[in-house]
Phi, psi and omega in degrees: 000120182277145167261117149256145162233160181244143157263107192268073153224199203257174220290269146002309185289274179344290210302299169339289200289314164324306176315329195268347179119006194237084173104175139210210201214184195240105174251206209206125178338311174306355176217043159269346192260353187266128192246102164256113154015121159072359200239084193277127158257153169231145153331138189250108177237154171218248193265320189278000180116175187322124143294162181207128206253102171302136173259150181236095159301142192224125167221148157292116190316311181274026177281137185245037151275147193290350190249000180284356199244330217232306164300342197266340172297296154017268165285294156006301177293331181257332186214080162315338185260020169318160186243148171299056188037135190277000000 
């Protein structure tokens, strides 16, 4: 019988308990270039080739952070056919 467990820490935390032997995890393209101690990453694969775990944003209309304008440009840039905001 395989256990899952979920960890509510950061990233940094994760990739350690992998390194240690305990599990492993789903990360993001951004910590392919990062090296932990015990921490092999491999490709997410299935019958069709590299998989891939689509992400989905949520904000609130009243958020007035100043940097929520600038990520959303951001994401835009990189992934053009996002639809525009309501």
């Amino acid at each position: 019988m395989r256990k899952v467990i979920q960890y509510e820490v950061n990233g940094e935390t994760i990739k350690s308990l992998v390194g240690a032997g305990l599990g492993v995890s789903i990360t993001c393209d951004a910590y392919l270039g990062v090296h932990y101690a015990g921490v092999t990453y491999r490709e997410a694969r299935d019958g069709n080739g590299p998989w891939r775990l689509g992400y989905t944003a949520h904000w609130a209309k009243e958020n007035t952070n100043p940097a929520l304008p600038s990520f959303l440009k951001l994401l835009r840039e990189r992934y053009p056919g996002l639809p525009e905001a309501e």
